[in-house]
Each structure stands twice: as structure tokens, then as C-alpha cells.
KETIMAR-695097 format. One line per 3 residues: number of its first residue (from 0); their letters; for each residue x, y, z of N, C-alpha, C, O. Coordinates in nm, 2 decimals. Atoms other than C-alpha are relative to their C-alpha. Example, Ala and Ser with C-alpha at 12.3 -4.5 7.8 and 13.67 -1.06 7.14 Angstrom:
BEGIN
0> as> 0.09 -0.12 0.00 1.23 -0.45 0.78 0.09 0.12 0.00 0.19 0.12 0.07 ~ -0.09 -0.11 0.00 1.37 -0.11 0.71 -0.08 0.11 0.08 -0.03 0.22 0.09
end
This chain:
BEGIN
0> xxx> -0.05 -0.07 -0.12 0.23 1.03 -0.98 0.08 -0.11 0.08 0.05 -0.23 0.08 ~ -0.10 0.13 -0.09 0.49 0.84 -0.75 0.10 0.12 0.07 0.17 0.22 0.05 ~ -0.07 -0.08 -0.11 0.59 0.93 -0.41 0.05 -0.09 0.06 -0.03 -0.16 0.12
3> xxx> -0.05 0.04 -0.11 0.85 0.78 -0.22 0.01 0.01 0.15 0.07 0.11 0.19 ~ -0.05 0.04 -0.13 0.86 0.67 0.14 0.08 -0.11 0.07 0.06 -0.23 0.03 ~ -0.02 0.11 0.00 1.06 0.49 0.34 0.05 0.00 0.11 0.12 0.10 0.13
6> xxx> -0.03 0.04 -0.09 1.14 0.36 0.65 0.10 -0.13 0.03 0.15 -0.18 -0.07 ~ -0.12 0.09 0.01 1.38 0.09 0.83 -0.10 -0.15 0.00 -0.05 -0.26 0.00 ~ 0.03 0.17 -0.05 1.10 -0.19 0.87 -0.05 0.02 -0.13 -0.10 -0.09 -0.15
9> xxx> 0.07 0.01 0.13 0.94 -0.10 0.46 0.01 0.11 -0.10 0.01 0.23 -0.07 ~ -0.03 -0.15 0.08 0.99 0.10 0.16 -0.15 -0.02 -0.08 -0.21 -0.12 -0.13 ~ 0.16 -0.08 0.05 0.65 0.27 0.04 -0.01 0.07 -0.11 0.08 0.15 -0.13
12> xxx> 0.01 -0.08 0.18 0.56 0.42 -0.33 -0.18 -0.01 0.02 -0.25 -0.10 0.04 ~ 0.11 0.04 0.02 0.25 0.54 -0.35 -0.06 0.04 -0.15 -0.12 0.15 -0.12 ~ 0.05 -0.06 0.10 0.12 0.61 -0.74 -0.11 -0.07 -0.01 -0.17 -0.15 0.07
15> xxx> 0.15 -0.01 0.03 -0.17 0.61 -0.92 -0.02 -0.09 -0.13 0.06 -0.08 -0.23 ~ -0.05 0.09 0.09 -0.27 0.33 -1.15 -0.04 0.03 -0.17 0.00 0.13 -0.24 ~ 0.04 -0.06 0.21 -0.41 0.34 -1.57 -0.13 0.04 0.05 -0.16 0.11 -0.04
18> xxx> 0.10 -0.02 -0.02 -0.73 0.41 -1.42 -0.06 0.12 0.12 -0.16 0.13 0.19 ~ -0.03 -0.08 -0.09 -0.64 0.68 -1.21 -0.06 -0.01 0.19 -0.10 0.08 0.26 ~ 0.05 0.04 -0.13 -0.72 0.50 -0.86 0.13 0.03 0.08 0.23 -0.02 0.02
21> xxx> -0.07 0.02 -0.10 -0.48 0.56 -0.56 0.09 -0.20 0.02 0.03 -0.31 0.00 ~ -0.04 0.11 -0.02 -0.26 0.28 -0.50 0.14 -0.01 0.07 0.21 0.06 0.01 ~ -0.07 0.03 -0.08 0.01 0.18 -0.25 0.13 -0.13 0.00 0.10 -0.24 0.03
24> xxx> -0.12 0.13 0.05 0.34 -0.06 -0.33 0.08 0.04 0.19 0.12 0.15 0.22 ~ -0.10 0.08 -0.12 0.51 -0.20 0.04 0.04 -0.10 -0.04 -0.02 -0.20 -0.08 ~ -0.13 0.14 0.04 0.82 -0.41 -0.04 -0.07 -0.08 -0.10 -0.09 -0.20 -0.08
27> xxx> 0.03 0.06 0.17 0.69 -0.48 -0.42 -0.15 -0.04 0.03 -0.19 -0.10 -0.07 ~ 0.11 0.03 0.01 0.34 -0.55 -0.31 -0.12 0.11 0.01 -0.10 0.20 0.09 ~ 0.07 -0.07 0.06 0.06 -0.38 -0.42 -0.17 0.00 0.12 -0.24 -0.09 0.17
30> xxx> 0.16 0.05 -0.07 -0.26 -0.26 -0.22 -0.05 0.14 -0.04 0.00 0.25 -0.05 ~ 0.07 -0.12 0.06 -0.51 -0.04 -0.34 -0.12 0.04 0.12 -0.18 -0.03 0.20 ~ 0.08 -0.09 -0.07 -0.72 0.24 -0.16 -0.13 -0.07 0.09 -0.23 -0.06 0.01
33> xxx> 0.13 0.00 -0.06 -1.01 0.13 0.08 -0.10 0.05 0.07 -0.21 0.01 0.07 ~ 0.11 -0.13 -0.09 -1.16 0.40 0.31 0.10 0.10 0.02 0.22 0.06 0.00 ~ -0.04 -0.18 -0.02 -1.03 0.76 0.37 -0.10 0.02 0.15 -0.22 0.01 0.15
36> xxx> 0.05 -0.10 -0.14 -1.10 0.90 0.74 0.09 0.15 0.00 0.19 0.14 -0.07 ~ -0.06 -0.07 0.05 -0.96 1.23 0.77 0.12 -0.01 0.08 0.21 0.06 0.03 ~ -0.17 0.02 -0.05 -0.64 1.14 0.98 0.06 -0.15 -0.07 0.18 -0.14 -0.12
39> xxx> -0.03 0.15 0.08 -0.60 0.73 0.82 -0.09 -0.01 -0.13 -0.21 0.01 -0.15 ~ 0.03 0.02 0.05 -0.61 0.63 0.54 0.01 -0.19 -0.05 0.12 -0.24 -0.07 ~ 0.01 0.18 -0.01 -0.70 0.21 0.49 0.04 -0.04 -0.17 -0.01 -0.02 -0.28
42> xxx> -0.02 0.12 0.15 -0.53 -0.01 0.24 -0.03 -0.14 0.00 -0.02 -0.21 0.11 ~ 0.03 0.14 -0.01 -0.63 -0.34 0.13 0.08 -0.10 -0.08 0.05 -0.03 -0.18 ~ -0.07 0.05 0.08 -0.38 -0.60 -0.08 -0.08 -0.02 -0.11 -0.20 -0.06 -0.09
45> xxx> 0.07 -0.03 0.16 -0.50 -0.58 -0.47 -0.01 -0.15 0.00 -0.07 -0.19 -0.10 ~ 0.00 0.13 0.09 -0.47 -0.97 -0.47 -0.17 -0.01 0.08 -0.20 0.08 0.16 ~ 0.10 -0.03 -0.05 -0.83 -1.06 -0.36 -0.05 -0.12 0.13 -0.15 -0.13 0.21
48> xxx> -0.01 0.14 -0.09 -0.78 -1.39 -0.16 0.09 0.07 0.16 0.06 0.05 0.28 ~ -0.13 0.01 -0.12 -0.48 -1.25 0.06 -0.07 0.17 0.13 -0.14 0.27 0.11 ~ 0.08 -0.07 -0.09 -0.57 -1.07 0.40 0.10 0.12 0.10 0.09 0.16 0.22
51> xxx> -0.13 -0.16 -0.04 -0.26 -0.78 0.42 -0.07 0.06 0.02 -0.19 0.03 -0.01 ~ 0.13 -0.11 -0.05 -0.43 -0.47 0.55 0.13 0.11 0.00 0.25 0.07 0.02 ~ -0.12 -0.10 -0.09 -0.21 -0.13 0.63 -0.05 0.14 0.00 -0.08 0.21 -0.09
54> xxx> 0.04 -0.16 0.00 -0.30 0.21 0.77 0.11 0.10 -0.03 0.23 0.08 -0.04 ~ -0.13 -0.04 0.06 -0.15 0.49 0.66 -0.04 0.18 0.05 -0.15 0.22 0.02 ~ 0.06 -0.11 -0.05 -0.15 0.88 0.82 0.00 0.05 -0.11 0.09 0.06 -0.19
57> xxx> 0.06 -0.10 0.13 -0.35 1.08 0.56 0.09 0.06 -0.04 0.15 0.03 -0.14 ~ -0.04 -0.14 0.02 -0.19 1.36 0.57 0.18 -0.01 -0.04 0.23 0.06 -0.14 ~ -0.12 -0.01 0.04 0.18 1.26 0.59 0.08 -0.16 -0.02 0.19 -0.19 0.01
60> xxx> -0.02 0.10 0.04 0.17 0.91 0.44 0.13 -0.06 0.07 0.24 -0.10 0.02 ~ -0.03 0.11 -0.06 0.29 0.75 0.73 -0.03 -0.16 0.08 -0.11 -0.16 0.17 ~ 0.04 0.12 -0.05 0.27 0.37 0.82 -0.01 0.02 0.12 0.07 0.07 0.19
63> xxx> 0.02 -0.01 -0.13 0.08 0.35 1.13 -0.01 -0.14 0.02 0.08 -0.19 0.08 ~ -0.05 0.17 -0.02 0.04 -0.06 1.13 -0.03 -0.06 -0.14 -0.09 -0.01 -0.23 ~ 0.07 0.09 0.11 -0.01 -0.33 0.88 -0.01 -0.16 0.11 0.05 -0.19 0.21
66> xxx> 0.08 0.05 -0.05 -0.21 -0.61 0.97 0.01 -0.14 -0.12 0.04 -0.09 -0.24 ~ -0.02 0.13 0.05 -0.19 -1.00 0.80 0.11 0.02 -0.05 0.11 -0.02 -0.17 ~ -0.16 0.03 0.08 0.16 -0.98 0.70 0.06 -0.08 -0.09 0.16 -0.05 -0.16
69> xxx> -0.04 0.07 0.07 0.21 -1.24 0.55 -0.14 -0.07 -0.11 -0.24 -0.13 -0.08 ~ 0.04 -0.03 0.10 0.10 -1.23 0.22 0.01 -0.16 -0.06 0.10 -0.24 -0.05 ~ 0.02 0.15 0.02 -0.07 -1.56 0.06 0.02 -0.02 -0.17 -0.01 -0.12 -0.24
72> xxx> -0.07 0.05 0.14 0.09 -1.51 -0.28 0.12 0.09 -0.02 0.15 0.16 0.07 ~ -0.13 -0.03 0.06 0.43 -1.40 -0.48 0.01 0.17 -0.02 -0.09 0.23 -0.02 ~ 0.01 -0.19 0.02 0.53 -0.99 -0.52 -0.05 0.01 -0.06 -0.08 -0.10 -0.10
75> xxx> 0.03 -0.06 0.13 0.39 -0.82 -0.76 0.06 -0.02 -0.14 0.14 0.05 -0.19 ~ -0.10 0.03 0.15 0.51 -0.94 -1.10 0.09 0.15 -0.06 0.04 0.26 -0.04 ~ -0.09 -0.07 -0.04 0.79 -0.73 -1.18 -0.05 0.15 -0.04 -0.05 0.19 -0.15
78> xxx> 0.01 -0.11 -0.11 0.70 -0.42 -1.00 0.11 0.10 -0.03 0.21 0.09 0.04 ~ -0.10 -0.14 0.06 0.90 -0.11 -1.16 -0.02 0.14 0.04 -0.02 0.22 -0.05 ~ 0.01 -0.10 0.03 0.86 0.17 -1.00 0.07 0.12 -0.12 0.04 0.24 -0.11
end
């Protein structure tokens, strides 16, 4: 599954990975599912060192902030939607 969004400060994909988990690509980097409330939903960066964070409104998968921005490793190895 793969849904595009996109805005002027990030472009957003959200699909689903081989193991059918939720997962979230901002500008080629990868963060997978962490809590569900029912208006936000919390992403965490898939690498496990790096401390990216980003909320996202449930309902109409929009960025409400992201949080450590600056990402303590390389994109996502090449990253194809």
C-alpha cells in the first residue's frame, strides 16, 4: 500500500513493509509506527541509535511536528517508492 503526501517543508509515503507493519518515509527516511491515539499518530526513525520523532494526524495523515531533525545517519539506502 503507498500513499502519498506532501507538503512544502517534506514529502511523505506512507506504506506497509514485507511484514505488514505501518511505516512512514519523510524525505527518503524511514520511521516506523510507535503509538496510535485516536487523533495522532507517533513515529519513531527505524534506525535505532537516531532520535527523529514525528507526529502525524490519524485520521488525515498530516504532519503535525517532527522532533530531532537531524538524523544521525545516511537516507535510507536507495529508497524506491
Amino acid at each position: 500500500m503507498l500513499r502519498r503526501r506532501s507538503n512544502k517543508k517534506s514529502s511523505r509515503i506512507f506504506i506497509t513493509s514485507n511484514k505488514g507493519k505501518n511505516l512512514l518515509v519523510i524525505d527518503d527516511y524511514i520511521y516506523q509506527q510507535s503509538k496510535v491515539i485516536p487523533n495522532v499518530t507517533y513515529w519513531i526513525c527505524k534506525i535505532k541509535d537516531c532520535n527523529a520523532r514525528a507526529h502525524v494526524k490519524t485520521n488525515a495523515g498530516e504532519l503535525i511536528k517532527q522532533t530531532g531533525d537531524d538524523h544521525c545517519h545516511l537516507l535510507s539506502r536507495n529508497f524506491d517508492p
